[in-house]
C-alpha positions as CSV (number, residue, x, y, z in Angstrom):
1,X,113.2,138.6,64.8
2,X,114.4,137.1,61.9
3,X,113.3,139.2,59.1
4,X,113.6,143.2,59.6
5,X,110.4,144.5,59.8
6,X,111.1,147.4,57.3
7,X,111.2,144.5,55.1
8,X,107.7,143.1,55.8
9,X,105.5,145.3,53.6
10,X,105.7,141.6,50.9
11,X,102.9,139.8,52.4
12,X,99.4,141.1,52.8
13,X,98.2,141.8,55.9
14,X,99.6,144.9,57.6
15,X,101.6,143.8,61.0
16,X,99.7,145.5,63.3
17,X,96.1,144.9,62.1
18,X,97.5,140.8,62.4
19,X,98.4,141.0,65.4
20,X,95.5,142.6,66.7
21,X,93.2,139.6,65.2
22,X,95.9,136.6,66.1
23,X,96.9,135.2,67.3
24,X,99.0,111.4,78.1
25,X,101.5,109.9,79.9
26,X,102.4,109.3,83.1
27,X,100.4,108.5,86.4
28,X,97.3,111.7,86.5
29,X,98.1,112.2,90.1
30,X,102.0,112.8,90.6
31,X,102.1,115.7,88.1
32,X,105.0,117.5,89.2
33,X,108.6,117.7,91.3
34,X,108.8,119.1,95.0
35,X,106.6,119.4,97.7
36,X,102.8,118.8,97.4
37,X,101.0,122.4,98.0
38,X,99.6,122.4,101.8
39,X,95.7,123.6,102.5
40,X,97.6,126.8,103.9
41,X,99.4,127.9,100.7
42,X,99.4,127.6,96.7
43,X,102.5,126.8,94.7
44,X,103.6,130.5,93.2
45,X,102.4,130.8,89.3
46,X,103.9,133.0,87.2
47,X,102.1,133.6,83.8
48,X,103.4,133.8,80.4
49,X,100.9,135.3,77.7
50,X,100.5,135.3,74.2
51,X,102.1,138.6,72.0
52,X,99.1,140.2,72.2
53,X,99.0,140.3,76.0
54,X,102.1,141.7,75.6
55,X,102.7,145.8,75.9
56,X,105.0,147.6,75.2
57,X,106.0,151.5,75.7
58,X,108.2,153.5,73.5
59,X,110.2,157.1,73.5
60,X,111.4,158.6,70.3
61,X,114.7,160.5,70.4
62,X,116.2,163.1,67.5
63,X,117.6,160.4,65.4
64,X,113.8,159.1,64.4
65,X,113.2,159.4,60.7
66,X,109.6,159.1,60.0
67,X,109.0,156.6,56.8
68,X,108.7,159.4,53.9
69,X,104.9,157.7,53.3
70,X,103.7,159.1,56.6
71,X,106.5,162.4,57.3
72,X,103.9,163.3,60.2
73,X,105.1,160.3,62.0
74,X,106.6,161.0,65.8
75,X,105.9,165.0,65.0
76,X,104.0,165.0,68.5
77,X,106.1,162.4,70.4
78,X,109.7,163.1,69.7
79,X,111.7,164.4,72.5
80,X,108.4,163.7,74.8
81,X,109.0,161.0,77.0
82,X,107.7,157.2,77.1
83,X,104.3,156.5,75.0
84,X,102.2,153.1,74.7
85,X,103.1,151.7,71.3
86,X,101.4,148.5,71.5
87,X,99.1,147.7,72.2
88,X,96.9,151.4,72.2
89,X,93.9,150.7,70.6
90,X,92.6,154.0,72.0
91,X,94.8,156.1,70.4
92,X,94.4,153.8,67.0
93,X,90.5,154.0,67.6
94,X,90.9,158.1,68.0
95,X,93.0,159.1,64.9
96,X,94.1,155.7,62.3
97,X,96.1,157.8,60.8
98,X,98.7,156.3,63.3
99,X,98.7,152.6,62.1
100,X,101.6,153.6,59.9
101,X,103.6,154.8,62.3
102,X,103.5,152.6,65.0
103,X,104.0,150.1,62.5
104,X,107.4,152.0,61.2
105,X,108.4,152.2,65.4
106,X,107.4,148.9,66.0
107,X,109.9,147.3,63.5
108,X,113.3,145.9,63.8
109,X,116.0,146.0,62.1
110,X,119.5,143.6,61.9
111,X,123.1,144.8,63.1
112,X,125.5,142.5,60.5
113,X,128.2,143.6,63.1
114,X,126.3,142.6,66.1
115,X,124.8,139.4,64.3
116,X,121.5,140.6,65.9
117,X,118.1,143.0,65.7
118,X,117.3,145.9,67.4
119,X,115.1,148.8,67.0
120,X,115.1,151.2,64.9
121,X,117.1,154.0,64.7
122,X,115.6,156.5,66.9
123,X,113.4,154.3,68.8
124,X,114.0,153.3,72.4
125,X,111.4,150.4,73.4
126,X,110.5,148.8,77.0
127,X,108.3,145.9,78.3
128,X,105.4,147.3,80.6
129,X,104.9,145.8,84.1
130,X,107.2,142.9,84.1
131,X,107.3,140.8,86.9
132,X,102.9,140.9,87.8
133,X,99.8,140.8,86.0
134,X,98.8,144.7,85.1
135,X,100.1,144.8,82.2
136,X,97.4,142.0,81.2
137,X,94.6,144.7,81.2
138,X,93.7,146.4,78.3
139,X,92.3,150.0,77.6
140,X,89.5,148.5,75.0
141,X,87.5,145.5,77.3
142,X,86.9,143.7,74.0
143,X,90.5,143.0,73.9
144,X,90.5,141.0,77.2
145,X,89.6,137.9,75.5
146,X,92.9,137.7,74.0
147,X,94.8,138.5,77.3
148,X,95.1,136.7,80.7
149,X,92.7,139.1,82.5
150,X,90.1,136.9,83.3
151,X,92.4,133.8,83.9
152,X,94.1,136.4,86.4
153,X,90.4,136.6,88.4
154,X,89.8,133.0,87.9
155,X,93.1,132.3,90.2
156,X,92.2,135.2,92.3
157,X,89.1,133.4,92.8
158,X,90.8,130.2,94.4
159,X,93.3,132.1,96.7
160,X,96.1,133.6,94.2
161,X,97.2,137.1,94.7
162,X,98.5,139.5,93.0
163,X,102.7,140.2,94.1
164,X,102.1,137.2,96.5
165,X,102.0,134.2,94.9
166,X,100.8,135.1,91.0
167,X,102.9,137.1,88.8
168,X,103.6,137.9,85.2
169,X,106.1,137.5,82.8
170,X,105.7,139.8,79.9
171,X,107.9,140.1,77.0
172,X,108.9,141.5,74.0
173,X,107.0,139.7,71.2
174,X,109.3,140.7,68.5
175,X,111.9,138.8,69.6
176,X,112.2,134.9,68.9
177,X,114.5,133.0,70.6
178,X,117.0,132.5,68.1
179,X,118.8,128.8,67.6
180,X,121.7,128.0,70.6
181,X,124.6,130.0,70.5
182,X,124.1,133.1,68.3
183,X,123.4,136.9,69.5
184,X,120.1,137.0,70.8
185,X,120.5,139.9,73.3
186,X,116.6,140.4,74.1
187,X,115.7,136.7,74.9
188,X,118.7,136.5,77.3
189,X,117.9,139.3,79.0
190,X,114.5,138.2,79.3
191,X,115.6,134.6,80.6
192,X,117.6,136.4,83.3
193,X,114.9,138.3,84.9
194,X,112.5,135.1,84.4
195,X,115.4,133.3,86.1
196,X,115.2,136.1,88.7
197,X,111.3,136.4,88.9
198,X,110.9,132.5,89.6
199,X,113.2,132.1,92.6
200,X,111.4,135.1,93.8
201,X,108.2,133.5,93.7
202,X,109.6,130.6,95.3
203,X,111.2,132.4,98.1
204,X,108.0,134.3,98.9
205,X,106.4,131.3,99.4
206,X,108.8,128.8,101.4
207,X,110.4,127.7,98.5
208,X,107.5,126.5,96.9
209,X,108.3,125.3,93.4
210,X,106.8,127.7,90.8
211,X,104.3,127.0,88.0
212,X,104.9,128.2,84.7
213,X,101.6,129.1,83.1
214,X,101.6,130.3,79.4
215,X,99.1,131.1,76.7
216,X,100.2,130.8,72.8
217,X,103.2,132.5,71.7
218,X,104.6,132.8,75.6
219,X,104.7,128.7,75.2
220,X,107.6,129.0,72.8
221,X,109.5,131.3,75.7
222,X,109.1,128.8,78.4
223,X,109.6,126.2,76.5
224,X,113.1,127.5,75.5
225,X,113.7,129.4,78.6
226,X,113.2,126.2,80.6
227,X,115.6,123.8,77.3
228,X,118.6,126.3,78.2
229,X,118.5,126.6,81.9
230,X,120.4,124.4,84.0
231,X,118.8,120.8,84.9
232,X,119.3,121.2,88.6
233,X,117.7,124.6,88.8
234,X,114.5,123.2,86.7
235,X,114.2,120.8,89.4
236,X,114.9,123.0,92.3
237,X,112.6,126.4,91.0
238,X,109.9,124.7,88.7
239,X,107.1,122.1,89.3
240,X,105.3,122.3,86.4
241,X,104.8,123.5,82.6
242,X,100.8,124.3,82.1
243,X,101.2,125.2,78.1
244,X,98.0,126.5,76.6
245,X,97.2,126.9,73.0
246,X,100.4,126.5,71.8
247,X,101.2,122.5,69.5
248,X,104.9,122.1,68.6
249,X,106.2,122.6,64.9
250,X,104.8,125.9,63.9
251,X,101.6,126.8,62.1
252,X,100.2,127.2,58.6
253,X,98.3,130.5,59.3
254,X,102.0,132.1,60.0
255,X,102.0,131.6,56.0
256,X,99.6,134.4,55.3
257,X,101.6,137.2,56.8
258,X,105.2,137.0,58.2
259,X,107.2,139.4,60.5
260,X,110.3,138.9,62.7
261,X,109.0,136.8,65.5
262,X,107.2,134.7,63.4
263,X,109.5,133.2,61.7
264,X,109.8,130.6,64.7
265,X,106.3,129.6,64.7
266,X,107.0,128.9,60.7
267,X,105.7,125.4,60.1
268,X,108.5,122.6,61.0
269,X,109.5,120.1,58.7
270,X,109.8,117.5,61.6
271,X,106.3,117.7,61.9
272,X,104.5,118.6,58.9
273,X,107.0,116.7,56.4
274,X,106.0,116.9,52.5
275,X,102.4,118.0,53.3
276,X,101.8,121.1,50.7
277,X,101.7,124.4,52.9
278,X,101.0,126.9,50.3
279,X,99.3,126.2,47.2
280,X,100.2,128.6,44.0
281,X,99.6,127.4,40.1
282,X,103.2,126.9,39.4
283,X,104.0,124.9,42.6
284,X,103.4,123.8,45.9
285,X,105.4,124.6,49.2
286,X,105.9,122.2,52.4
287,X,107.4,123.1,55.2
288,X,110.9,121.8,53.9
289,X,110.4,124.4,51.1
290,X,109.9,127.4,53.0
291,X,113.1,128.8,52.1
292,X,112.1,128.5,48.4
293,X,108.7,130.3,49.9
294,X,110.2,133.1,51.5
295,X,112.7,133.8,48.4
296,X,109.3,133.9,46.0
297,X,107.7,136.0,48.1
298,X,110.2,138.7,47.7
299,X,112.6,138.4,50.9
300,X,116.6,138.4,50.3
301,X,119.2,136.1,50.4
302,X,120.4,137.3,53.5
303,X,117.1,137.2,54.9
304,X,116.4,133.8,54.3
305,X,119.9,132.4,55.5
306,X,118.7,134.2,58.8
307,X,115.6,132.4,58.8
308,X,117.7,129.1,58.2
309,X,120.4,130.1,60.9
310,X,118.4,131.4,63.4
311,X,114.6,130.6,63.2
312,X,114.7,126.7,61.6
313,X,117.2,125.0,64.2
314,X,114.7,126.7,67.2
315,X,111.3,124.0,66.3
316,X,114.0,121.4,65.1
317,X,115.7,121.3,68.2
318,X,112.2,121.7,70.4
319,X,113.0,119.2,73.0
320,X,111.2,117.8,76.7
321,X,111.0,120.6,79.5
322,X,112.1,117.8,82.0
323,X,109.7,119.1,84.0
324,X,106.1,118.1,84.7
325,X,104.0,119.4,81.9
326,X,100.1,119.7,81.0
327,X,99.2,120.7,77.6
328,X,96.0,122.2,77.2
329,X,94.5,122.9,73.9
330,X,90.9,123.6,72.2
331,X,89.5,121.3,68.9
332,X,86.8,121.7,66.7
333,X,87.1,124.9,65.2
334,X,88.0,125.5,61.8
335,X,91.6,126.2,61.1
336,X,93.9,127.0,59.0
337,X,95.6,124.2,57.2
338,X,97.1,125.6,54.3
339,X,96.6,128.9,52.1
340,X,96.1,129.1,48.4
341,X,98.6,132.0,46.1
342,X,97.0,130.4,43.2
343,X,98.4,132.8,40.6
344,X,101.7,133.4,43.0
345,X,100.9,137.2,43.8
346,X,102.0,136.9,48.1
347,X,100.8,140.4,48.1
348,X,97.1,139.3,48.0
349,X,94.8,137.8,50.1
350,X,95.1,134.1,50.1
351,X,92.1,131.5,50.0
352,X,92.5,129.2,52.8
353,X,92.0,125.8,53.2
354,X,90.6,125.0,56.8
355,X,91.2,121.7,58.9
356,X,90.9,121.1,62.6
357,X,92.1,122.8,65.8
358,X,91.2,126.1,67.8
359,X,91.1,128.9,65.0
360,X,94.8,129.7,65.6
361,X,96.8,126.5,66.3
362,X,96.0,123.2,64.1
363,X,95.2,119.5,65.5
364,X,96.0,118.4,62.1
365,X,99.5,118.4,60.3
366,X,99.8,115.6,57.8
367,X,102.8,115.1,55.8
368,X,101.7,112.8,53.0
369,X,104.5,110.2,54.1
370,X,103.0,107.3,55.4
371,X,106.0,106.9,58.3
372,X,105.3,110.3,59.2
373,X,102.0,111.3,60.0
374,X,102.2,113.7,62.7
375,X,99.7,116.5,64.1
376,X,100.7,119.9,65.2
377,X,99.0,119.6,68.8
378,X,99.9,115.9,69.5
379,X,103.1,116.1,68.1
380,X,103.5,117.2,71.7
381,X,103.4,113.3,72.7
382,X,106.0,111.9,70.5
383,X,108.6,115.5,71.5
384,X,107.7,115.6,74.9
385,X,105.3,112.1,76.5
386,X,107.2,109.4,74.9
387,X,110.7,111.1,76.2
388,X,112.0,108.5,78.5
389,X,113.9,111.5,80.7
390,X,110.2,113.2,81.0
391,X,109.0,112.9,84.5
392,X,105.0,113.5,83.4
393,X,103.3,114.9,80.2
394,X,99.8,115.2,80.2
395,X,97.5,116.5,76.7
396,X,94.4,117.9,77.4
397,X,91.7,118.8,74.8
398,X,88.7,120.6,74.6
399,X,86.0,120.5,72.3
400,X,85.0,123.4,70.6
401,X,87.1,125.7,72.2
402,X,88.8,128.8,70.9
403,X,92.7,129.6,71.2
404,X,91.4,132.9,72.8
405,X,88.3,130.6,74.6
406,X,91.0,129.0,76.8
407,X,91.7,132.3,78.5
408,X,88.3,134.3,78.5
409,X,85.0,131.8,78.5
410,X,84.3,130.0,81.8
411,X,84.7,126.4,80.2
412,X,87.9,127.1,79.1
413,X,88.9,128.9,82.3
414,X,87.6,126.0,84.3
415,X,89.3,123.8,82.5
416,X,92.8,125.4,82.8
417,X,92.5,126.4,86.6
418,X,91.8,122.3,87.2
419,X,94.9,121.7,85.7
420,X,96.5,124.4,87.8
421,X,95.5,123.2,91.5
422,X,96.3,119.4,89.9
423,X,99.3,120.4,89.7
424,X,99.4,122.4,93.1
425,X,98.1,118.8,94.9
426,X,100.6,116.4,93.4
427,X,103.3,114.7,95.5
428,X,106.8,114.4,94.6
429,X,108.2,111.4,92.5
């Protein structure tokens, strides 16, 4: 959210074409707060995806302006009620000519008088299905692999159901949580209905504590969702954090193409120090030089104070859930570790430099200074594990496993629903 999306054209990849392809410590057995799950119920889970799980519907009113590239735009939807804008691969599929335009109704743009974003003119978005899991199930099967679907039948398969003791929280991808304090009116509304949705889980289920399950980009939600909300009610609603596919500090494969939200997931200088991010002839970028990065790749002055205002201070300030937490997270795959601009053009394709990780999040996050030598997945231990307030942090990895594989192939769903009912058998503290 911290770059208007009108404004994103600078970097190669088109938004929604990127979108479309992205994205131990403690005793094992006392993993969580609360009372231990009996054999006649299941603590209540409540999922959080990644953005591409994430759908959204959309109604265009008389004040739409199509972009003048594509003047057809909204000719058949203005004035006509509540569409799917993302993700509708069937409508993409059936006439591409519509790329464009749901790219132009898809971005944001920033009120200087409200010190926030919202959409633009002429577009009216909402969040499909919030509070269960259908909005996790996708027109185009191939697209389940990215979603929560399968990890949905996997719980169903061990006694979860659907509006009883599983339920989803979606949300609307395009906006960040932005740092503490400033106008961020779409992540507070979404942390009041989570608020709402957990204790409703709980009471459903004699105040069971709830687990927080999330995949990617829905990690950075919870993990701020659950940093804001009130130490007592963390410990009276929540009994554990399962985080899946998601490190802490950001991630070099942000770097190829940026829009709003992913600003936040920018690489963090408290994690990848002077390690060179982008490569170019004329210079390197680390993650402290990102602001240099952004204002060479064509955003404004205003822009980048945003992203130093609002985006930075969010991974700086990451802190412990103070909750039990399992972090789950595949290795082995190749993965982004920096991208090469050799002759500076940001418009172009860049050549990337692969290191470790699960095709989407990297293990590895070297800063070149020997005192700081930090990965983006284990960072997780020193931020989280060796926090002396942290009641139980747990890192889990998995060889050769996708950051979609997690969610959609049976060892990665095994995997994760273990770490589910671990947390559904541990006693209090």
């Amino acid at each position: 959210m911290e770059a208007p999306a009108q404004e994103q054209h600078r970097l190669s990849v088109p938004l929604v074409l990127l979108l479309a392809t992205l994205f131990f410590t403690g005793a094992p057995s006392a993993a969580a707060r609360g009372e231990a799950a009996t054999p006649s119920g299941l603590h209540p889970v409540v999922l959080l995806p990644g953005f591409t799980c994430c759908q959204l519907d959309a109604r265009l009113t008389d004040e739409y302006e199509p972009p003048p590239s594509s003047p057809g735009c909204g000719a058949r939807r203005q004035g006509r009620g509540w569409f799917r804008l993302w993700e509708n691969y069937t409508a993409l599929q059936a006439d591409p000519a519509l790329l464009p335009c749901y790219q132009d109704q898809l971005r944001l743009v920033y009120d200087p008088a409200a010190g926030d974003y919202r959409d633009a003119p002429g577009v009216e978005t909402r969040v499909v299905s919030f509070g269960n899991t259908r909005s996790f199930r996708f027109d185009d099967p191939a697209q389940n692999d990215a979603c929560m679907e399968r990890l949905v039948e996997a719980l169903e398969g061990v006694g979860y159901r659907e509006g009883a003791n599983l339920f989803g929280a979606s949300y609307d991808f395009r906006y960040a949580p932005a740092a503490s304090g400033l106008a961020s009116a779409a992540f507070s509304a979404l942390r009041s209905s989570l608020t709402r949705l957990v204790e409703r889980a709980s009471a459903r289920n004699g105040n069971r504590l709830a687990i927080l399950v999330t995949h990617s980009f829905g990690g950075l939600y919870a993990a701020e969702f659950l940093s804001r909300a009130p130490l007592p009610w963390r410990r009276r609603h929540v009994k554990h954090l399962v985080m899946l596919g998601l490190g802490v500090g950001g991630s070099p494969l942000i770097l190829q193409e940026l829009f709003g939200s992913t600003f936040s997931l920018l690489p963090s200088p408290k994690v990848y120090g002077a390690a060179p991010l982008v490569v170019t002839r004329a210079r390197n970028y680390s993650a402290g030089d990102i602001p240099e990065f952004l204002a060479a790749a064509g955003y404004s002055d205003d822009e980048v104070a945003r992203y130093r205002t609002r985006a930075l201070p969010v991974p700086l300030d990451f802190r412990a859930p103070l909750v039990p937490m399992t972090s789950v997270n595949g290795v082995g795959v190749p993965t982004v570790d920096k991208v090469v601009y050799w002759d500076g053009n940001f418009t172009e394709m860049p050549r990337v430099v692969n290191g470790d990780g699960d095709g989407i999040i990297n293990l590895e996050g070297k800063s070149g200074n020997p005192d700081c030598n930090l990965e983006a997945v284990l960072a997780l231990q020193r931020f989280v594990g060796d926090d002396p307030d942290q009641p139980y942090f747990k890192s889990v990895l998995i060889p050769n496993r996708t950051h979609n594989g997690l969610v959609s192939d049976e060892l990665g769903l095994r995997s994760v629903v273990n770490e589910i009912m671990e947390a559904n058998r541990a006693t209090s503290f």
